[in-house]
C-alpha positions in Angstrom: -26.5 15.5 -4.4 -25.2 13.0 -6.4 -22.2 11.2 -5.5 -19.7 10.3 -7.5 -16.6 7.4 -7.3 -14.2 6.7 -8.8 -11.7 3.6 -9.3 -8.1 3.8 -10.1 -6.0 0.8 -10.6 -2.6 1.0 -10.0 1.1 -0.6 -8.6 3.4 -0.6 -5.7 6.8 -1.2 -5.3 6.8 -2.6 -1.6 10.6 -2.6 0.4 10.5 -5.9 2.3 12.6 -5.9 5.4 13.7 -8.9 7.2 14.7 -8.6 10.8 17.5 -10.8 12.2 18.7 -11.3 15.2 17.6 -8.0 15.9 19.6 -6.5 13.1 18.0 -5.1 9.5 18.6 -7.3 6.8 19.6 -5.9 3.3 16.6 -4.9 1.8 14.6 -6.6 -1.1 11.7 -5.2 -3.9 8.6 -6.2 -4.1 5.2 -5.2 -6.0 1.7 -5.0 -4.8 -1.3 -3.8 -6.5 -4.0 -1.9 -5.2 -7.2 -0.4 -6.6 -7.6 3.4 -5.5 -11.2 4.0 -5.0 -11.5 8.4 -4.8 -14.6 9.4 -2.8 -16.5 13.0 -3.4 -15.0 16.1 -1.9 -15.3 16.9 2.0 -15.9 13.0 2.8 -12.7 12.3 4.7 -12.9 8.6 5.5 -11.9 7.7 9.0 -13.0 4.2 9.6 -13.3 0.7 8.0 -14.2 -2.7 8.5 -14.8 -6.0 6.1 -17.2 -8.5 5.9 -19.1 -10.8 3.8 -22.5 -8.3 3.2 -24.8 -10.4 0.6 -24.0 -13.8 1.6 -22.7 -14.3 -2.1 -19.1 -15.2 0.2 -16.7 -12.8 -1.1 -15.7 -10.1 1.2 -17.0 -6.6 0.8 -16.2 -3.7 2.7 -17.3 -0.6 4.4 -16.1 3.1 4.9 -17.2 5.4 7.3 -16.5 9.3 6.2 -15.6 11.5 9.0 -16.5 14.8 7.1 -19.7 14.1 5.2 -21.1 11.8 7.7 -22.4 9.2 5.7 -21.2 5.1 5.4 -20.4 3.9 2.2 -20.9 0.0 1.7 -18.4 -1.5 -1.2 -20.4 -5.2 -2.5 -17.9 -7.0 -4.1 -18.9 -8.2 -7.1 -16.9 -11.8 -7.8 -13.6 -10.0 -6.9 -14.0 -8.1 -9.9 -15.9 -5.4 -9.4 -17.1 -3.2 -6.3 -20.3 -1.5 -6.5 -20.8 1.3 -3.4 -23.7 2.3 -1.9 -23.8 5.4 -0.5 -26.0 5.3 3.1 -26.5 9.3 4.6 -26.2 9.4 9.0 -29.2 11.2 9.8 -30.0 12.3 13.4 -32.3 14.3 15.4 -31.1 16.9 17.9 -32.9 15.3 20.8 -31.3 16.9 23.9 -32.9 20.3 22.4 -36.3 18.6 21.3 -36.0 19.5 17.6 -35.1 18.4 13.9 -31.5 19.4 12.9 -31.6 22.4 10.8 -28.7 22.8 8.4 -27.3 25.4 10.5 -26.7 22.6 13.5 -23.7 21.6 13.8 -23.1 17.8 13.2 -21.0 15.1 14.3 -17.8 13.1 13.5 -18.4 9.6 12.6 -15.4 7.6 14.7 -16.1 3.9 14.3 -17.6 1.1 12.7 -18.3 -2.3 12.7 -20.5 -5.3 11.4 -21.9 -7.6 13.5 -25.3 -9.7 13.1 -28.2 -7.5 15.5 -31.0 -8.6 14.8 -29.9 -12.4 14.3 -31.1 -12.9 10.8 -28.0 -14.6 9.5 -27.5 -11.1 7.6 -24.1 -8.7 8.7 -25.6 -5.5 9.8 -24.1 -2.2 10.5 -22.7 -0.3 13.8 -22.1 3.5 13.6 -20.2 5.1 16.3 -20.1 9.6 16.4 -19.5 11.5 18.4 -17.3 14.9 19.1 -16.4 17.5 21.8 -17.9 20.1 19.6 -21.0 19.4 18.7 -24.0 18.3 20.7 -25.4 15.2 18.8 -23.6 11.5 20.0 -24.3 8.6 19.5 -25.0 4.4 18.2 -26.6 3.9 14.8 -27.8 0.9 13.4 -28.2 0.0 10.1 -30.0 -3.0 9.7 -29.5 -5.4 6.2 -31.7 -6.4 4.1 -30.8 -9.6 3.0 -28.9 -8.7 -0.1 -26.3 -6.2 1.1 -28.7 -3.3 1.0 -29.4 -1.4 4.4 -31.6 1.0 6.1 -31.9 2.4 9.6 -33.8 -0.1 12.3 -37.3 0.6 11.7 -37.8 0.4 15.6 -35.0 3.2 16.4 -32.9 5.2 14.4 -30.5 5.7 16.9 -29.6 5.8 20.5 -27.8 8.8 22.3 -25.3 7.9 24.9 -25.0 9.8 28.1 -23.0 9.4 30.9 -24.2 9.9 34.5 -23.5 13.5 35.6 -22.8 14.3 31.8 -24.4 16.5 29.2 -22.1 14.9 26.4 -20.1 12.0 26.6 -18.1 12.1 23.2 -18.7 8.4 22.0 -15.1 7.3 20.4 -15.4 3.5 19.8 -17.4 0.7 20.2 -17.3 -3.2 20.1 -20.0 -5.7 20.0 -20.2 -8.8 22.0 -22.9 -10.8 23.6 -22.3 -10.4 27.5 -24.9 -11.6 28.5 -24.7 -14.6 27.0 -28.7 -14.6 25.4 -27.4 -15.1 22.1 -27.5 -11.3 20.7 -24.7 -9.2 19.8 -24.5 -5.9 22.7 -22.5 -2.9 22.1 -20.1 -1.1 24.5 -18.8 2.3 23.7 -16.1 4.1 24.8 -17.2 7.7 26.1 -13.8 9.8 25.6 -15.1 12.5 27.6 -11.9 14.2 28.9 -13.0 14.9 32.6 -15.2 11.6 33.0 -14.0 7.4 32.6 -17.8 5.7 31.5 -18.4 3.1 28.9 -21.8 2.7 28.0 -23.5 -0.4 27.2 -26.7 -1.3 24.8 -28.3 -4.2 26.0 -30.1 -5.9 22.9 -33.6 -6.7 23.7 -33.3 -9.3 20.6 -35.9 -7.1 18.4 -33.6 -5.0 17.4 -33.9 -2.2 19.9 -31.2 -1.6 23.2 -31.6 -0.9 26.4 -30.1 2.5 27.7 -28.5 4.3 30.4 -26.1 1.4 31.5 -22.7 3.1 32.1 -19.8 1.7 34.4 -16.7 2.9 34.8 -13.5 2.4 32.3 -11.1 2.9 35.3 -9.5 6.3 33.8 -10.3 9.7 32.5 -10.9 9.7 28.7 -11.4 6.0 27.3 -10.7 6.0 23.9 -10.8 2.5 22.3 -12.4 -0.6 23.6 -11.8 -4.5 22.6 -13.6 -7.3 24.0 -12.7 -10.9 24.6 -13.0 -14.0 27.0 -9.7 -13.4 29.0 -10.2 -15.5 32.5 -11.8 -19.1 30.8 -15.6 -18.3 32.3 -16.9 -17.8 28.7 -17.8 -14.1 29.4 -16.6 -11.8 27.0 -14.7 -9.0 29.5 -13.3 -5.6 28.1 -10.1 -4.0 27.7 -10.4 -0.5 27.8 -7.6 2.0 26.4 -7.2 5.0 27.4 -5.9 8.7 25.4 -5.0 11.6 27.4 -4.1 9.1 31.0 -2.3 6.3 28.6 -3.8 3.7 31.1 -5.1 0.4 29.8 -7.7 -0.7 32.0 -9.7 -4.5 32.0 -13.6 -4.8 32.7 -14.9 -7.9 34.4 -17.6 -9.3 33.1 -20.1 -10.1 36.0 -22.4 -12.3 33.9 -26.1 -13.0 35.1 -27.7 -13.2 38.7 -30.0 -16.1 39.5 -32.7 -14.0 38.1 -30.8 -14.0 34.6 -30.4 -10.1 35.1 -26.8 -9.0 33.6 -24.8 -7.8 36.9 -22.9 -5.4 34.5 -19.1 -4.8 34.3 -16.2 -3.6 36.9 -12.8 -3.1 36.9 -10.0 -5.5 38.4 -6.9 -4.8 39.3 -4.9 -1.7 38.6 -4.2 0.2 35.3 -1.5 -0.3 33.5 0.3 2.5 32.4 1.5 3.2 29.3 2.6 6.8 29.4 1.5 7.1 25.7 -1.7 7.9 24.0 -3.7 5.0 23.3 -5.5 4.8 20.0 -6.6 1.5 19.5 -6.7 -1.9 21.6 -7.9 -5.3 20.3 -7.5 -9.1 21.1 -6.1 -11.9 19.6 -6.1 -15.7 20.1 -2.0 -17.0 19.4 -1.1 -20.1 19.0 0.4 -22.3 21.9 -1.5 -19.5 24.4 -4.6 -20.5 26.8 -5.8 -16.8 26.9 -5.6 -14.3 23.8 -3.1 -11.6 23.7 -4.2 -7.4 23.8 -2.8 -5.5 21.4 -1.9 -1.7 22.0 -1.5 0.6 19.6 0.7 4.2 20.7 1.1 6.3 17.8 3.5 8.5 19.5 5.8 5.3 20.2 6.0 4.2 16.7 5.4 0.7 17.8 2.3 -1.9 18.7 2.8 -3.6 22.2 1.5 -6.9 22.7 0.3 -8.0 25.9 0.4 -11.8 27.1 -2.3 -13.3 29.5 -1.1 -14.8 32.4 -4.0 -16.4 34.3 -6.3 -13.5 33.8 -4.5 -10.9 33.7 -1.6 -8.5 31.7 1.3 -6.6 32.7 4.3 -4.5 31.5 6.5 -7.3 32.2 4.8 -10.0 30.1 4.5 -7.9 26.8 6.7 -7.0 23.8 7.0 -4.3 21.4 6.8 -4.3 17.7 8.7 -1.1 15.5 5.8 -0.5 12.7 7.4 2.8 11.7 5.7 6.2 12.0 2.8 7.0 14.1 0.3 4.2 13.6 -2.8 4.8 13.7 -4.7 1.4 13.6 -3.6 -1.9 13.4 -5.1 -5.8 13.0 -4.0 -9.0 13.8 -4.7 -12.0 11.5 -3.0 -15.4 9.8 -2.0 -13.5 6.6 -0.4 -16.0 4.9 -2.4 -19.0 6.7 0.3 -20.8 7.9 -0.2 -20.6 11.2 1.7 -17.8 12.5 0.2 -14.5 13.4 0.9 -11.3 11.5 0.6 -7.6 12.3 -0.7 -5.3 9.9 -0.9 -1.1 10.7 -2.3 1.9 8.9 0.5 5.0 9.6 -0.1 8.3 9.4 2.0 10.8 8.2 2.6 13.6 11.4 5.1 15.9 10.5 5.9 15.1 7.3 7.4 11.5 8.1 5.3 10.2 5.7 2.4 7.4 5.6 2.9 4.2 5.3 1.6 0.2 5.4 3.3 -2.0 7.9 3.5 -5.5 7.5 5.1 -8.1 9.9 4.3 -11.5 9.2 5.4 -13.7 11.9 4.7 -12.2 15.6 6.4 -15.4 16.9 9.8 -14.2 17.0 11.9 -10.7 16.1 14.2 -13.8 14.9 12.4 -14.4 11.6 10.3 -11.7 10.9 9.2 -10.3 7.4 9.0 -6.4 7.7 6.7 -4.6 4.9 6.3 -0.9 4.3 4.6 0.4 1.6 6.2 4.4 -0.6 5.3 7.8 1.5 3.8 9.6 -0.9 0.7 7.8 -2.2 -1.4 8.1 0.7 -2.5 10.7 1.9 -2.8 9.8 6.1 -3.8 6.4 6.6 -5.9 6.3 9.4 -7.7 3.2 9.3 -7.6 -0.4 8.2 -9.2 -3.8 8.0 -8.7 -7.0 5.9 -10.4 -9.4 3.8 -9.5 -13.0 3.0 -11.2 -13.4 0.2 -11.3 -10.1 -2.0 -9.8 -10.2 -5.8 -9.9 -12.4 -8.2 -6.2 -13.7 -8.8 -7.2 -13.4 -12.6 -7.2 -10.0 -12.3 -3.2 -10.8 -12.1 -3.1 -13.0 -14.6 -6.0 -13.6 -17.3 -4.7 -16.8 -18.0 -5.2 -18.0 -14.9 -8.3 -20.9 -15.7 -9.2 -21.4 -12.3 -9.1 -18.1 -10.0 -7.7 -18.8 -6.7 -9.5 -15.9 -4.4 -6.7 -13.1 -3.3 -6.8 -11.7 0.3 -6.4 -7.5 0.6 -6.1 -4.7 2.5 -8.3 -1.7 3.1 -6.7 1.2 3.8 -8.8 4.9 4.3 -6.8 7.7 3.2 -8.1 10.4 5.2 -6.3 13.2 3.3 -6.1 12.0 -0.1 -10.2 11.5 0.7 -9.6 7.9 -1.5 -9.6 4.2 -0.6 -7.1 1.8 -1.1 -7.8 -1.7 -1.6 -4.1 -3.7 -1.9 -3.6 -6.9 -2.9 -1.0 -9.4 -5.5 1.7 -9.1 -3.6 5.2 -11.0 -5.2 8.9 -10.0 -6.0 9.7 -7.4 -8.3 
């Protein structure tokens, strides 16, 4: 079947909030544009992430469609133009020994991610699916081709992930990071089975196969998102592990290598901390002025995105702060946005209830003191569910034609999982 896209230009009008002394400023107009990207019927894109795919160094993108189970790969073309490739998820039943007949049913794609594999210099693909309804769960790899083109790893199309004592495991997230130190990217994934705690890791051989059956435990029933980062200054990336129906957010030690150069695997320290909120989404973040980065915890049900601060090797309830990002977010990332040193927050929200969906912007982390606050109209969206972010995206003639030298334009990508469309924002000044 032939699918079809389609590419809508289009403009914002943006309400900037600043936040003073705790108090809401009067509010102030701006504009953004965006490019509105609609994707075939039944496609329901849940998950994004950016990168620079062809080497050509502008930053292209990639969507990962929850109902049609496939991965569409946006090259941008001189941050003029984006050209999609359209890459189908196929899998074989294995558990039951057979090909998947159109009758089967099939599996929700949940995450994914870029990250080198195979160590050609080339960004490949990480697909995570998995579901508590149907059988089929699992890692896919889609390896790059050199120019931004991909297929699945010759070797293995994909690996199935099982937890000890477990038929299904329901594979929610993954993140991948070398822990063993051998110079290859390995994946961890979160298993959000609801009666189990297990996150699976695939060992890269460094031919671009895994190893298998390694599972440890997260610390708490139902992991849901994972994050990793070097949290105690041993140069081991350890895991933080978030957790849906307990709300407990859990850390993994890294145990590195015996004196055989065997990886010892991963266990958990200390105690969970409890959230008492349903845990989406956790990642990591190096700030300024800190020795160890900071976790970030996104609670949709809160409304808000907690950061926690590492205090030799460790987080707490009392060393953290809150951040009000409006309604129900759903995922979040933390970057420089304005590359002036100081950290900004960026969240996709979803509309629950009818409280509508929205982009949330807060510039400076440092201090509630001097904060810019951006949300983006109710209406346009559709559900935002996911979101990533590019530094060097659109071409700033694409603003203004006159401009003789283009100065590259950082966006956002935002997957409308409604609407079934794409958002890429960008241009963002005072009305």
């Amino acid at each position: 079947m032939q699918k079809l896209f389609t590419c809508w230009p289009g403009l914002f009008v943006i309400i900037l909030t600043i936040v003073q002394g705790g108090a809401l400023a009067s509010p102030q107009s701006l504009r953004a544009r965006y490019l509105k990207f609609d994707l075939p019927d039944g496609s329901y894109p849940i998950a994004s992430a950016t990168s620079d795919l062809n080497g050509d160094s502008w930053t292209d993108f990639v969507i990962g469609n929850q109902g049609s189970e496939d991965v569409v790969v946006f090259l941008n073309e001189n941050g003029l133009n984006f050209h999609p490739q359209h890459i189908d998820i196929k899998l074989r039943v294995e558990r039951f020994d057979k090909e998947r007949t159109p009758d089967d049913p099939w599996r929700y794609i949940t995450n994914v991610l870029t990250s080198d594999i195979d160590k050609d210099g080339d960004q490949d693909i990480v697909v995570t699916a998995g579901s508590h309804y149907v059988p089929d769960q699992g890692i896919s790899i889609l390896i790059n081709d050199g120019n931004g083109s991909f297929s699945f790893n010759p070797r293995r199309d994909n690996y199935f992930i099982y937890a000890p004592g477990e038929l299904e495991s329901y594979p929610s997230k993954s993140v991948a990071t070398d822990l063993n130190l051998d110079g290859y990217p390995d994946i961890v994934v979160a298993n959000s089975n609801w009666y189990g705690g297990k996150v699976s890791v695939l060992l890269n051989k460094g031919d671009g196969t895994f190893t298998t059956d390694l599972h440890f435990s997260s610390g708490a029933i139902d992991p849901y998102s994972i994050a990793a980062a070097n949290i105690d200054g041993d140069r081991l990336p350890d895991i933080a592990v978030g957790h849906g129906l307990s709300g407990e957010l859990s850390l993994l030690k890294n145990l590195g290598n015996d004196s055989n150069n065997i990886w010892r695997g991963l266990r958990v320290v200390g105690s969970p901390i409890q959230t008492e909120q349903f845990i989406i989404q956790v990642s990591f973040k190096q700030i300024q002025g800190l020795q160890h980065p900071a976790l970030f915890v996104v609670t949709p049900s809160a409304n808000q995105i907690r950061a926690y601060f590492n205090r030799n090797g460790s987080y707490s309830n009392e060393d953290s702060k809150s951040y009000d990002v409006g309604p129900h977010p759903y995922e979040a990332i933390v970057e420089d946005f304005r590359n002036d040193g100081h950290i900004g927050l960026a969240t996709a929200n979803y509309n629950l209830n009818g409280r509508g969906d929205q982009l949330s912007i807060l510039t400076n982390l440092a201090s509630l003191t001097n904060q810019n606050f951006y949300t983006l109209p109710s209406h346009e969206f559709g559900k935002l569910v996911s979101i990533s972010y590019g530094s060097k995206m659109i071409d700033s003639s694409s603003l203004d034609p006159d401009d003789k030298e283009p100065n590259p334009l950082q966006a956002f990508v935002l997957a409308g999982w409604e609407n079934q469309s794409v958002y890429l924002m960008y241009g963002f000044d005072k009305e």
